[in-house]
Residue, then its C-alpha position, 0 to 999 in steps of 0.5 A: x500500500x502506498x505512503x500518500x501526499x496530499x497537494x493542494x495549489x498551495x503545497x505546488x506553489x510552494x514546492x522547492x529543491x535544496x542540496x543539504x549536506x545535513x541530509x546526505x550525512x543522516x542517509x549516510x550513517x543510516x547506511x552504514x546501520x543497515x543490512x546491505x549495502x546497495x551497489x552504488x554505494x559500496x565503494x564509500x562503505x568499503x572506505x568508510x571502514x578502511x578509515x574507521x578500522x585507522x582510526x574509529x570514530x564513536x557516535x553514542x548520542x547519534x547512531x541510536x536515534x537514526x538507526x532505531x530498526x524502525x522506517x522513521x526517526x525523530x524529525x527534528x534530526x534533520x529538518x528541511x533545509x531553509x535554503x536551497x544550498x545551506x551550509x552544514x554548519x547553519x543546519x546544524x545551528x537549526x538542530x541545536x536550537x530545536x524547541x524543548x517541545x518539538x523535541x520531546x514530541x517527536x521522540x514520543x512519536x518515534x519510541x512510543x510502542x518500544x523501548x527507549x535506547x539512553x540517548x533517547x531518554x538523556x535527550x528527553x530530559x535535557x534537550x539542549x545539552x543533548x542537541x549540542x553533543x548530537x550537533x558535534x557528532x554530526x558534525x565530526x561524521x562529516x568532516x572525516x567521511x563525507x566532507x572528503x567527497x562533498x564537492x563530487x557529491x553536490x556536484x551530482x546533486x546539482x546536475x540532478x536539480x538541473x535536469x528535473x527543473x527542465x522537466x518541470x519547466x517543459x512538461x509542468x508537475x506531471x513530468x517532473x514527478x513521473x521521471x523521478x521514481x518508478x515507485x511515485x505516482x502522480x494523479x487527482x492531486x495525490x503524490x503516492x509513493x509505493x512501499x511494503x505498508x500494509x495500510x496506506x498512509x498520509x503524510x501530515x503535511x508541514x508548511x509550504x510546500x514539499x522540499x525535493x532533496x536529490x540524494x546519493x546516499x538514499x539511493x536507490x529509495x524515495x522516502x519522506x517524513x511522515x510528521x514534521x514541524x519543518x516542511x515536509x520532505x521528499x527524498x529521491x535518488x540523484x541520477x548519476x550517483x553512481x558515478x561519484x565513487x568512480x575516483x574509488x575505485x581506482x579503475x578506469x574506463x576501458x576505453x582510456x588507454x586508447x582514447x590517450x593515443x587519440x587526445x592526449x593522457x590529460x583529456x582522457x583522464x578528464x573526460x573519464x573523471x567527468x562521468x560524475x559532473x564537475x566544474x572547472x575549479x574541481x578539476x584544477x585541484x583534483x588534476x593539480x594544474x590551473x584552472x586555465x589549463x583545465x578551461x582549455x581542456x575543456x573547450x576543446x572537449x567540448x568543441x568536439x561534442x564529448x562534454x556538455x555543460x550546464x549552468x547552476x548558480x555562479x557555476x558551470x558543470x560539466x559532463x561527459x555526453x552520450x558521445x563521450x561515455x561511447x569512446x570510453x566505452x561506458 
């Protein structure tokens, strides 16, 4: 039976996209918490416990609230962002400035029908100096294992908020959310989203609008949060997210070698970096050359039909095209 939103005129005017790092590191260490871990995603968990195995990293207040064996956690963990490109820094003042009563609310929304782990309980009876050890937490989680592929990661979000905001721009609401997920349905009004529940089950809405947050780390799921004093969220996998682990990896496209001969080592190895979108400051300091030198390698990609480019912001993506993936044999 499917999860079901209910919009109105108001909720599509209001409807929006944001990047938010705070989400991608709470769809992180839920990864990390489950069983299996998808294929796209296991290059970064295979690092991530090469990394922990060094040098562990311990998170008493944050890993039992977000991985509760449940399909939800408190709200207030991670509320909508407040802008479209928020700063994890500022979403993390949002957290530890949660009122004392949205804090105990969600926490009884969640835990009500099983037992309380002792962050849960500690949070209960002394919300702001939980919040500020959760705040720390989340915030060292990023820094050692997410902020090392940020630029990737928000690069590839980027490029997915481009795209669906063309979809939106040309077809209207329809062909938006019928290309986002092959589990949402968009029909009278009712956004629906199959899952496993045996019962169907509506979304409180919160203020304004639906925030669509692309995201690598959710993928392959669509999820959204059942009860918020936020707006209510609507988390989909990000096109291309398998591409941000490529530089992981450490394999490269078969078609490289050869492709070397035709255009030289440096635009190969460029154009193969660019099956995940990057720009050209990215590449300047992934390649360590000037961002020059990076801007004519790309016009001359580009010329040649192997990359396209697209605007976001101040900034300029750049991808390889269909033509490109062919010649390195993707």
């Amino acid at each position: 039976m499917p999860t079901v939103l209910e919009l109105g005129i108001a909720d599509l005017a209001g409807t929006r996209f944001a990047v938010s790092p705070l989400q991608e590191t709470e769809r992180a260490i839920r990864l990390l918490g489950s069983r299996e871990t998808p294929a796209v995603n296991r290059p970064w968990a295979d690092w991530v416990r090469a990394e922990l195995s060094a040098k562990p990293l311990r998170l008493p207040r944050l890993w039992p609230l977000i991985n509760t064996g449940q399909d939800h956690i408190p709200e207030f963990l991670c509320p909508a962002p407040a802008g479209q490109r928020p700063d994890i820094k500022d979403e993390l003042a949002r957290l530890r400035a949660t009122p004392v009563e949205a804090v105990r609310g969600s926490l009884r929304r969640v835990f009500e029908t099983g037992p309380w782990p002792d962050s849960a309980t500690d949070l209960d009876g002394d919300p702001a100096g939980s919040l500020a050890e959760i705040a720390a937490e989340y915030a060292e989680f990023f820094a050692r294992l997410i902020a090392p592929h940020w630029e990737r990661i928000q690069s590839v979000l980027d490029a997915d908020i481009t795209y669906r905001t063309g979809l939106l721009a040309r077809g209207g609401a329809l062909a938006l959310f019928g290309d986002m997920h092959p589990d949402l349905r968009w029909a009278d009004g009712l956004l629906s989203i199959e899952d496993d529940n045996k019962d169907v089950q509506r979304v409180r809405m919160g203020p304004d609008g639906i925030v669509l947050l692309p995201s690598v780390f959710n993928w392959p799921h669509m999820s959204t949060r059942k009860a918020t004093s936020s707006q209510t969220t609507l988390t989909y996998p990000a096109r291309g997210a398998a591409t941000v682990w490529h530089a992981l990896s450490g394999v490269l496209s078969p078609g490289v070698p050869v492709l070397s001969e035709l255009i030289g080592v440096t635009r190969a190895r460029m154009l193969d970096t660019l099956r995940a979108p990057a720009t050209t400051s990215a590449l300047a300091r992934q390649f360590a050359v000037t961002p020059g030198a990076v801007s004519q390698h790309l016009s001359v990609l580009h010329r040649a039909g192997l990359l396209t480019r697209e605007r976001t912001g101040r900034s300029v993506l750049y991808q390889a095209s269909e033509l490109g993936l062919a010649l390195l044999g993707q």
